[in-house]
N, CA, C and O atoms as a Tinker XYZ file with bonds, in Angstrom:
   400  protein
     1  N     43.894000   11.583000   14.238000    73     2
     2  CA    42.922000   10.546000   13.969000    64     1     3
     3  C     43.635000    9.391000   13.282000    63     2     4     5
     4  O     44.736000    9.587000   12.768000    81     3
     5  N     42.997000    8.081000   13.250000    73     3     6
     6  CA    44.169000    6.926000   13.379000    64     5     7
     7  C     42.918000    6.479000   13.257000    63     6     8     9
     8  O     41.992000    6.908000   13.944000    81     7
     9  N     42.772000    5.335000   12.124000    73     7    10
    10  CA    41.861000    4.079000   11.833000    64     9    11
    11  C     43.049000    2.754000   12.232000    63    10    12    13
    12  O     44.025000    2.782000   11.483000    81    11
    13  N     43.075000    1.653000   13.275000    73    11    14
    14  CA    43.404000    1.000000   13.410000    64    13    15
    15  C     43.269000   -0.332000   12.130000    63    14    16    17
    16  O     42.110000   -0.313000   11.716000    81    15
    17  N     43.570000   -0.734000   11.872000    73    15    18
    18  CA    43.524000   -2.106000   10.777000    64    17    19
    19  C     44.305000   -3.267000   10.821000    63    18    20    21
    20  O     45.376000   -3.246000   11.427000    81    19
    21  N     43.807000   -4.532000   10.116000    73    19    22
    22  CA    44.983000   -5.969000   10.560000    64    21    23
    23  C     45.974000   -5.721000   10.359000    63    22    24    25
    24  O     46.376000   -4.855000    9.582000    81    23
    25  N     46.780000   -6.660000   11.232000    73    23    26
    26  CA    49.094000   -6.379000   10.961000    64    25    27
    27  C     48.859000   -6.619000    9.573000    63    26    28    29
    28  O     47.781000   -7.152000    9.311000    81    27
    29  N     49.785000   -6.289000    8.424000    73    27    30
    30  CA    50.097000   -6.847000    7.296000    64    29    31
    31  C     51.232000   -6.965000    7.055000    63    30    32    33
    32  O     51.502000   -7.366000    5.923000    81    31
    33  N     52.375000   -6.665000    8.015000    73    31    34
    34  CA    53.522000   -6.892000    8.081000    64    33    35
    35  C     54.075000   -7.339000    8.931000    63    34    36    37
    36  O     53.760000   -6.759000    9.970000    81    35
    37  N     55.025000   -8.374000    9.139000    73    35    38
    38  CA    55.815000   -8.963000   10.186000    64    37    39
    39  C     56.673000   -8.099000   10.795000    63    38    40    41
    40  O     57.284000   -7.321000   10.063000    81    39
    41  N     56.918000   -8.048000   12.348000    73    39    42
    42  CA    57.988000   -6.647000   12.759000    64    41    43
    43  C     59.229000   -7.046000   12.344000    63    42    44    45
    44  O     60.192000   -6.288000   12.229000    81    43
    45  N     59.227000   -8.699000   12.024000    73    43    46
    46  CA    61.190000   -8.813000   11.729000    64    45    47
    47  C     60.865000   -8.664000   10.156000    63    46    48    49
    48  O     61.936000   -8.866000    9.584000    81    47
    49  N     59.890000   -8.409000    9.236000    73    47    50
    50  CA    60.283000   -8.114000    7.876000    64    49    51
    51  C     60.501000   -6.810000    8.197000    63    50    52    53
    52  O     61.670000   -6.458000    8.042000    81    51
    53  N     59.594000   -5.813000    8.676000    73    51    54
    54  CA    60.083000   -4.269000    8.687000    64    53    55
    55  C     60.995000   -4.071000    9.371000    63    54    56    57
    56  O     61.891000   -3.535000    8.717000    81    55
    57  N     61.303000   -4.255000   10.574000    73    55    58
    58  CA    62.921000   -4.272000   11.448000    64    57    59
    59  C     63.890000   -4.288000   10.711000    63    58    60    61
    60  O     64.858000   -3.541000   10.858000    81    59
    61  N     63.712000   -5.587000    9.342000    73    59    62
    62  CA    65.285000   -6.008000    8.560000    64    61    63
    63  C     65.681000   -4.797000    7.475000    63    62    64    65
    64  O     66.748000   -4.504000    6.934000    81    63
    65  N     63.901000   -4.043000    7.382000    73    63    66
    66  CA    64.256000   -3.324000    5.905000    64    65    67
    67  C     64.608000   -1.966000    6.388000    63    66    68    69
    68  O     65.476000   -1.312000    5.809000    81    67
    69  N     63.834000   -1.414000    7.650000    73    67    70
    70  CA    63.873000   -0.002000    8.120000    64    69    71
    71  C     65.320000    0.915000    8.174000    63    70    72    73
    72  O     65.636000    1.994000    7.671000    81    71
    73  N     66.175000   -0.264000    9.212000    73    71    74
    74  CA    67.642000    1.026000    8.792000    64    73    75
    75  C     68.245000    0.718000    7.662000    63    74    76    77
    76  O     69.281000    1.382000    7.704000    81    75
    77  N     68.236000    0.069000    6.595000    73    75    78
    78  CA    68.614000    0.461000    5.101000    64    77    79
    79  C     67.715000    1.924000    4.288000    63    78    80    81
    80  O     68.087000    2.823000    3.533000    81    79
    81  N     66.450000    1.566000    4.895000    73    79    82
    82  CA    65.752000    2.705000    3.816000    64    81    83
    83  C     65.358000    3.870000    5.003000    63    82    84    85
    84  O     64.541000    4.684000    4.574000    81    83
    85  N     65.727000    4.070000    6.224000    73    83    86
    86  CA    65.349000    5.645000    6.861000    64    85    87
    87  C     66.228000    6.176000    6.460000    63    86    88    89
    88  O     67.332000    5.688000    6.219000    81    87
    89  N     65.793000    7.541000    6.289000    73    87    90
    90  CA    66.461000    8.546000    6.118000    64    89    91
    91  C     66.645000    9.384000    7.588000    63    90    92    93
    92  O     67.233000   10.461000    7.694000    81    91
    93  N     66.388000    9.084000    8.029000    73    91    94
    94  CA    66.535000    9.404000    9.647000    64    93    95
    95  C     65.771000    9.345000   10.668000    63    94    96    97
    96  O     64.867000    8.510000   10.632000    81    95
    97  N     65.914000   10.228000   11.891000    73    95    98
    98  CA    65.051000    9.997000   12.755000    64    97    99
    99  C     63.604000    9.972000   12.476000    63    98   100   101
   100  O     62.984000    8.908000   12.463000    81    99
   101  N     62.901000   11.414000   12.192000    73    99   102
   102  CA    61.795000   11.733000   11.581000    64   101   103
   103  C     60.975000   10.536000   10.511000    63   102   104   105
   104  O     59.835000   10.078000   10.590000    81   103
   105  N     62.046000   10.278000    9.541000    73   103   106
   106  CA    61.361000    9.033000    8.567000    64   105   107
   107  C     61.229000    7.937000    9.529000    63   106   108   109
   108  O     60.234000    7.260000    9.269000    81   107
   109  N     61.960000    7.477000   10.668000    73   107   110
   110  CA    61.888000    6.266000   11.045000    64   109   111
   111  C     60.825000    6.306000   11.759000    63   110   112   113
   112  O     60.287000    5.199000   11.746000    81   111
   113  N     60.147000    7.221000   12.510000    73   111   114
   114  CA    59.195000    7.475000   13.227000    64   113   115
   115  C     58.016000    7.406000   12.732000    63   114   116   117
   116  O     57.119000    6.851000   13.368000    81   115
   117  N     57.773000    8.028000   11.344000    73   115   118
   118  CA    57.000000    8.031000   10.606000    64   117   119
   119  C     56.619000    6.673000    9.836000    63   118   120   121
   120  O     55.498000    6.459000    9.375000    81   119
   121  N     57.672000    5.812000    9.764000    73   119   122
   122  CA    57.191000    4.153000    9.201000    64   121   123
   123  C     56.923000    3.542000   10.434000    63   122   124   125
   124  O     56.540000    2.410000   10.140000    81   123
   125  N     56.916000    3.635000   11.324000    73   123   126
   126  CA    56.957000    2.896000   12.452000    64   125   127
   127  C     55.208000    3.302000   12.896000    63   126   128   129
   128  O     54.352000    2.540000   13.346000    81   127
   129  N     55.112000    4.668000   12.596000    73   127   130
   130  CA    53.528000    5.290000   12.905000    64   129   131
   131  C     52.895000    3.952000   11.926000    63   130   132   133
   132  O     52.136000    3.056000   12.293000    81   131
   133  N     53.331000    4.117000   10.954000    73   131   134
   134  CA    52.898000    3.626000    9.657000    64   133   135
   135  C     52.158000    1.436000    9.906000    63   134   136   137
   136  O     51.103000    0.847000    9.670000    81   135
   137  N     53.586000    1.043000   10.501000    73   135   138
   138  CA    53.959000   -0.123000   10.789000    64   137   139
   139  C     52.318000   -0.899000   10.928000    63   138   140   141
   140  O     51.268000   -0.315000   11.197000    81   139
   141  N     52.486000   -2.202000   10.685000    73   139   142
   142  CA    50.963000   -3.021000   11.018000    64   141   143
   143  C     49.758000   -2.299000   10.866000    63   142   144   145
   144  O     48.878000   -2.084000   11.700000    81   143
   145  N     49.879000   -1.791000    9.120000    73   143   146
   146  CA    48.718000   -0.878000    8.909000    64   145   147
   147  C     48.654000   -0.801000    7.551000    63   146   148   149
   148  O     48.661000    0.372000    7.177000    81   147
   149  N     48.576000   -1.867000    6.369000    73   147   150
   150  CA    48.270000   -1.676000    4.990000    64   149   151
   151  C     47.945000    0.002000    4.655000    63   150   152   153
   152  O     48.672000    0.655000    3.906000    81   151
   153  N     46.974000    0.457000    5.204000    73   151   154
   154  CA    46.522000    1.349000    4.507000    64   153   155
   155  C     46.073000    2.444000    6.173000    63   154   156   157
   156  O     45.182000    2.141000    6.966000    81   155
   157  N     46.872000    3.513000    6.269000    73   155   158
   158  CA    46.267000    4.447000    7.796000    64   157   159
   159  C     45.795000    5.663000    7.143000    63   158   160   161
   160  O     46.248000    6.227000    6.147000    81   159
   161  N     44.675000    6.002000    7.979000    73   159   162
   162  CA    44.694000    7.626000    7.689000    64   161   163
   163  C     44.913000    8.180000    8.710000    63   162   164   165
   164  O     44.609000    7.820000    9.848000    81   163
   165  N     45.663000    9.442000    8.241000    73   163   166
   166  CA    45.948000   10.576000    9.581000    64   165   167
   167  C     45.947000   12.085000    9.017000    63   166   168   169
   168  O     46.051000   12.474000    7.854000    81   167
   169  N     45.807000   12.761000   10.133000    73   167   170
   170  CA    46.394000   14.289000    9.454000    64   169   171
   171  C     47.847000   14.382000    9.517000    63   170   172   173
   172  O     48.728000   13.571000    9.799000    81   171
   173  N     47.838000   15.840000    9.105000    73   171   174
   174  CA    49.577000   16.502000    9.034000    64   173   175
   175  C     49.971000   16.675000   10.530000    63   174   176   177
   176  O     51.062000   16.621000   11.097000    81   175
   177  N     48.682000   16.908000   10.981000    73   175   178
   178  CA    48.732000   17.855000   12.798000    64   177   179
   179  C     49.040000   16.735000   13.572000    63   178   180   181
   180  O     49.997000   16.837000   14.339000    81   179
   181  N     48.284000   15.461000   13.514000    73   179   182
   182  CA    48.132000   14.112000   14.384000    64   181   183
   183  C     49.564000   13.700000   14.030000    63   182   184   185
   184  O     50.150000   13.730000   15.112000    81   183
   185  N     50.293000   13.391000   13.237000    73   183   186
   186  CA    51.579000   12.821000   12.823000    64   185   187
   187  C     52.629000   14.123000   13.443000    63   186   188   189
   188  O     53.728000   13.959000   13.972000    81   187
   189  N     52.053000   15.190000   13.244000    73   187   190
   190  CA    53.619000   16.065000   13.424000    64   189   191
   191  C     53.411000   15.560000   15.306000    63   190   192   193
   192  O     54.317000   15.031000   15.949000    81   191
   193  N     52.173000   15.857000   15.811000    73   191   194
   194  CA    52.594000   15.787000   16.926000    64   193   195
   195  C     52.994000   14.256000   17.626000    63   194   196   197
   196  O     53.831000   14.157000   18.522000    81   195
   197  N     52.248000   13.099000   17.056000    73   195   198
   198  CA    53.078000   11.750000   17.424000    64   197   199
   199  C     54.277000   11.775000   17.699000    63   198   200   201
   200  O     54.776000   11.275000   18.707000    81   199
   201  N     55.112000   12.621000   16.442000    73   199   202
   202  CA    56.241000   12.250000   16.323000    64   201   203
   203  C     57.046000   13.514000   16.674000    63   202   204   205
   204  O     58.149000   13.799000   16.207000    81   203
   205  N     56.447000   14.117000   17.422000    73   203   206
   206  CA    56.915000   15.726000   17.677000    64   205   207
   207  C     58.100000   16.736000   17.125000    63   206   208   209
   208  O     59.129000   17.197000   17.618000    81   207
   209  N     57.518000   16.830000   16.014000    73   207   210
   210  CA    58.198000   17.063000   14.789000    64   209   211
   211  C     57.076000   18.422000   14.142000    63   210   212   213
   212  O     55.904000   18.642000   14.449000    81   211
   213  N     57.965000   19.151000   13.173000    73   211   214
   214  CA    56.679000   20.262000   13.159000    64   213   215
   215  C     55.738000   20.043000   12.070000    63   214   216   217
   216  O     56.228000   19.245000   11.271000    81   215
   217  N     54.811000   20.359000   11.794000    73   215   218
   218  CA    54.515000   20.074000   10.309000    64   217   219
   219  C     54.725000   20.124000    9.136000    63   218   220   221
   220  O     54.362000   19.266000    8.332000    81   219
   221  N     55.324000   21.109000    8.881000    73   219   222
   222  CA    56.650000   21.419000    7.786000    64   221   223
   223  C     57.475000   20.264000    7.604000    63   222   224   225
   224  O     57.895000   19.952000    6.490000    81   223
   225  N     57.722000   19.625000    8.624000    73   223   226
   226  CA    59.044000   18.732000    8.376000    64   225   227
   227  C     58.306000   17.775000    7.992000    63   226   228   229
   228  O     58.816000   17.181000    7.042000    81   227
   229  N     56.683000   17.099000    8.528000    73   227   230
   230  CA    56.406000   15.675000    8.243000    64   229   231
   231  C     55.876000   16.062000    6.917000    63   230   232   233
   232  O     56.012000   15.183000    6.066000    81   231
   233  N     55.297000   17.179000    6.517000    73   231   234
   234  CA    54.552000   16.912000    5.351000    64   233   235
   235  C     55.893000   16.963000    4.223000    63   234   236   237
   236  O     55.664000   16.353000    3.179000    81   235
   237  N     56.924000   17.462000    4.302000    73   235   238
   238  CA    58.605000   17.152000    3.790000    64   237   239
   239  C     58.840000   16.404000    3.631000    63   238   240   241
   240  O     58.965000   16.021000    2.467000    81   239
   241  N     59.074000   15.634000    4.662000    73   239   242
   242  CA    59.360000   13.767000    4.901000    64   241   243
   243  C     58.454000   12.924000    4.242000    63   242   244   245
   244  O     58.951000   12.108000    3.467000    81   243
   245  N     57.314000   12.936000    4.368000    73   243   246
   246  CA    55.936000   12.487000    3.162000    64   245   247
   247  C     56.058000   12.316000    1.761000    63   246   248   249
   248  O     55.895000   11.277000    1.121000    81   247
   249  N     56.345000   13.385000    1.375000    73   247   250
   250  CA    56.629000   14.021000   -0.127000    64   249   251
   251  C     57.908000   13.288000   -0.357000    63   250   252   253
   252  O     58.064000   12.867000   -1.504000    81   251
   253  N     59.207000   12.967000    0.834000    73   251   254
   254  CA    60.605000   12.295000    0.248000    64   253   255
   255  C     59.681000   10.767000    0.222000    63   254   256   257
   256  O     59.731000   10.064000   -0.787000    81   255
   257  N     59.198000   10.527000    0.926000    73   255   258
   258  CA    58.919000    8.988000    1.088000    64   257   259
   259  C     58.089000    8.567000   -0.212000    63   258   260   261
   260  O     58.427000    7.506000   -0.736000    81   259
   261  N     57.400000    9.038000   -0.589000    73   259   262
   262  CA    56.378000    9.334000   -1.598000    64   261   263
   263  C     57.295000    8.931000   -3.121000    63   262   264   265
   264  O     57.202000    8.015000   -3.938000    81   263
   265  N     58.000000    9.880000   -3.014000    73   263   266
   266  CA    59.295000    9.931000   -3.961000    64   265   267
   267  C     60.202000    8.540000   -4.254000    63   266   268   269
   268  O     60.386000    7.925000   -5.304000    81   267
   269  N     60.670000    8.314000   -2.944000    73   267   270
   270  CA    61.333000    6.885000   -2.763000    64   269   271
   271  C     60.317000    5.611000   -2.925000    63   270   272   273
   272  O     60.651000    4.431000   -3.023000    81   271
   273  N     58.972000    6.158000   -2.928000    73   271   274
   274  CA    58.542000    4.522000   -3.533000    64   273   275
   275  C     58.016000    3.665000   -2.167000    63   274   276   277
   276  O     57.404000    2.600000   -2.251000    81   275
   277  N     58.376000    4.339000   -0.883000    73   275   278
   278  CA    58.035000    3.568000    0.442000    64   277   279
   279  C     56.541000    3.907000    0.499000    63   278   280   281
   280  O     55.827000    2.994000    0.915000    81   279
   281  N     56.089000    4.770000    0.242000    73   279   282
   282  CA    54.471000    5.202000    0.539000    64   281   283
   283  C     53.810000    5.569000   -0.681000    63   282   284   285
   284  O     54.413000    5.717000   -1.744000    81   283
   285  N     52.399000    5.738000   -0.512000    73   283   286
   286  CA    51.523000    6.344000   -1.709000    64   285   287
   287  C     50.473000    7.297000   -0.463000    63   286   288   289
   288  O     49.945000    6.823000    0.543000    81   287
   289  N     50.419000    8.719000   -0.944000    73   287   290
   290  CA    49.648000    9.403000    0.333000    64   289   291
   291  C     48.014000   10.288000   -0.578000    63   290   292   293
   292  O     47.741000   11.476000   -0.750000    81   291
   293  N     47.651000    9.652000   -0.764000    73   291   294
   294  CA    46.377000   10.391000   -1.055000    64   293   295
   295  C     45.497000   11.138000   -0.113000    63   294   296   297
   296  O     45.304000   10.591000    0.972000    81   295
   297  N     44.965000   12.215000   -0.318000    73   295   298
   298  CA    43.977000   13.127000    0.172000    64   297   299
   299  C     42.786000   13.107000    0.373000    63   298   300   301
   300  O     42.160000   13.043000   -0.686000    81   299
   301  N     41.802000   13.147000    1.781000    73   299   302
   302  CA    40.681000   12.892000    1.792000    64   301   303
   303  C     39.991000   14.025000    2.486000    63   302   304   305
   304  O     39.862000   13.832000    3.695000    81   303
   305  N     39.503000   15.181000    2.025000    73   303   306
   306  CA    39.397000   16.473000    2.899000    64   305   307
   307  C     41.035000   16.433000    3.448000    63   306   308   309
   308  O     42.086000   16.124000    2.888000    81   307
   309  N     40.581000   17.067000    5.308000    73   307   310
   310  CA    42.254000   17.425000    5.964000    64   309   311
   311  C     42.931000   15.749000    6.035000    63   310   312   313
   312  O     44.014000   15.528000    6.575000    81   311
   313  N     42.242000   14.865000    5.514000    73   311   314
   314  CA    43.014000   13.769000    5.842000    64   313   315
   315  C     43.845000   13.009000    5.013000    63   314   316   317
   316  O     43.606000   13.239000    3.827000    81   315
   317  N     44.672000   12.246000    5.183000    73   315   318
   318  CA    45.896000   11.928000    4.522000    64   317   319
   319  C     45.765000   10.598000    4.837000    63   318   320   321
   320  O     46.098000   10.177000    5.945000    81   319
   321  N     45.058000    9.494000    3.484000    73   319   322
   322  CA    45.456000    8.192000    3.620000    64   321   323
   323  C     46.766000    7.288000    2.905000    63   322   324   325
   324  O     47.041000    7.440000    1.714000    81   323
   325  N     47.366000    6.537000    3.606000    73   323   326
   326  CA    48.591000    6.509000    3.370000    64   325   327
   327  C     48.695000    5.107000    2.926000    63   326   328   329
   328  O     48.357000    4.226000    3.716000    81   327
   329  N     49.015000    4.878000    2.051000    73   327   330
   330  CA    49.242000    3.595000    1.397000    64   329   331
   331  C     50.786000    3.063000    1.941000    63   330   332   333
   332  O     51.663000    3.873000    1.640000    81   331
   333  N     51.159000    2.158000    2.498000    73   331   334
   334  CA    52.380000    1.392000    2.596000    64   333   335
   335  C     52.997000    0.445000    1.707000    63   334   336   337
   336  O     52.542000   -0.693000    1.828000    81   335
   337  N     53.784000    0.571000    0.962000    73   335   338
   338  CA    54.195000   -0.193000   -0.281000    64   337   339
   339  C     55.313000   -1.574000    0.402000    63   338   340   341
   340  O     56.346000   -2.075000   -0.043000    81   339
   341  N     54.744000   -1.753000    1.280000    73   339   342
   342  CA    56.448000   -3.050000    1.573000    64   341   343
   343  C     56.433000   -4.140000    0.704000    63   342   344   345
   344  O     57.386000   -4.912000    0.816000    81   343
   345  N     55.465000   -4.430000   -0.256000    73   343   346
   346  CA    55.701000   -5.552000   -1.031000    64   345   347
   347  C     57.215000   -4.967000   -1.772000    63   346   348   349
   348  O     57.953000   -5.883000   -2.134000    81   347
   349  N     57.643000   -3.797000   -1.981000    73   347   350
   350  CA    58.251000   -2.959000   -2.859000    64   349   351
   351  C     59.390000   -2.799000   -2.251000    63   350   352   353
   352  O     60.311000   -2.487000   -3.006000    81   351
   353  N     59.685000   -2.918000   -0.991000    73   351   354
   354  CA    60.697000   -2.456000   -0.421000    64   353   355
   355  C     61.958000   -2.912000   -0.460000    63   354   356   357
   356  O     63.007000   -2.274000   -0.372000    81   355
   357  N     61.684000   -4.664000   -0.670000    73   355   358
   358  CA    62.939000   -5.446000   -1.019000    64   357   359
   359  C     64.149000   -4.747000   -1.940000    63   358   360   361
   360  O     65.349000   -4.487000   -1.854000    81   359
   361  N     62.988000   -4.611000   -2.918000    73   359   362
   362  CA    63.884000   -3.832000   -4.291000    64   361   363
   363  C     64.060000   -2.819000   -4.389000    63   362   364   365
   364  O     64.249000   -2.588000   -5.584000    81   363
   365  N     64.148000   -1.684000   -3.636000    73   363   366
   366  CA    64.337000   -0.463000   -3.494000    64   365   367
   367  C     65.819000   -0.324000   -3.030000    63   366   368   369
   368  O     66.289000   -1.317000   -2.475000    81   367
   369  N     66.662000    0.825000   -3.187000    73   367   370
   370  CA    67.851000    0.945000   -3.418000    64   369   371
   371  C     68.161000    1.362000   -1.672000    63   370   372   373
   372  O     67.289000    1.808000   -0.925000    81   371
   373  N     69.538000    1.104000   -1.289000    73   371   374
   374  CA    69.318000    1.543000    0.202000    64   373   375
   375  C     69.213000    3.330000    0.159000    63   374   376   377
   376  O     69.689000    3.940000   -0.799000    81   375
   377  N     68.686000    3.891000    1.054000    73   375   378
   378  CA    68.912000    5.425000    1.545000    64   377   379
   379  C     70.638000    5.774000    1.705000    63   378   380   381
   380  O     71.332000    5.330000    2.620000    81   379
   381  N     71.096000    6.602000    0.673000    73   379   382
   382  CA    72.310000    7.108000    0.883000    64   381   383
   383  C     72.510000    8.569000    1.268000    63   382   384   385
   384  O     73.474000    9.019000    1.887000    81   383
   385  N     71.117000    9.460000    0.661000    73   383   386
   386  CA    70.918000   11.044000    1.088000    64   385   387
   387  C     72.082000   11.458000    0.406000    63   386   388   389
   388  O     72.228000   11.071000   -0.754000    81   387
   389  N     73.306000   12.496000    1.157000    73   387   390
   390  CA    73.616000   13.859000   -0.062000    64   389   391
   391  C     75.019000   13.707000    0.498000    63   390   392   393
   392  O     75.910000   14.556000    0.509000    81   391
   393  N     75.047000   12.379000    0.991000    73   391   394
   394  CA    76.867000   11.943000    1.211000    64   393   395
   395  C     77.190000   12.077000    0.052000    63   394   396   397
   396  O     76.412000   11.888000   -0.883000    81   395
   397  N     78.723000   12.522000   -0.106000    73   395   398
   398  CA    79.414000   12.546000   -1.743000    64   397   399
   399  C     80.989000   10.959000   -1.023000    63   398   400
   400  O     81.839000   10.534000   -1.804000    81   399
């Protein structure tokens, strides 16, 4: 399930910020679900299968994004509304993960 809503982001502002802050395939898929949507709701089930990925991994990926400051995911019954933070993103540090 997917509430459509106005763009609130330009594709060349998210294009410029996306491969600094994915953490990979899965995350990139998942901002891109996200993309021209202030605020979406979805389930765990509707997202794992968009992005055909299992659910384990998106509700994983959620919780990292959550963490990093890219999203805010609140709970509504089975549904998951997802706040998009790109005012925030400028200043966020790039994605380096568990390179030494």
């Amino acid at each position: 399930m997917s509430v459509k809503l106005e763009p609130t982001v330009p594709i060349s502002e998210f294009a410029a910020e996306l491969p600094r802050l994915s953490s990979g395939h899965l995350c990139a898929l998942l901002l891109m679900a996200f993309w021209n949507h202030k605020t979406t709701v979805f389930t765990v089930e509707y997202l794992a299968e968009h992005c055909r990925f299992k659910s384990e991994a998106v509700r994983r990926e959620l919780t990292a994004l959550v963490d990093r400051g890219l999203i805010e995911v609140f709970t509504d019954g089975p549904n998951l509304v997802v706040e998009v933070k790109y005012k925030n993103w400028a200043s966020l540090p790039d994605y380096k993960g568990d390179k030494a």
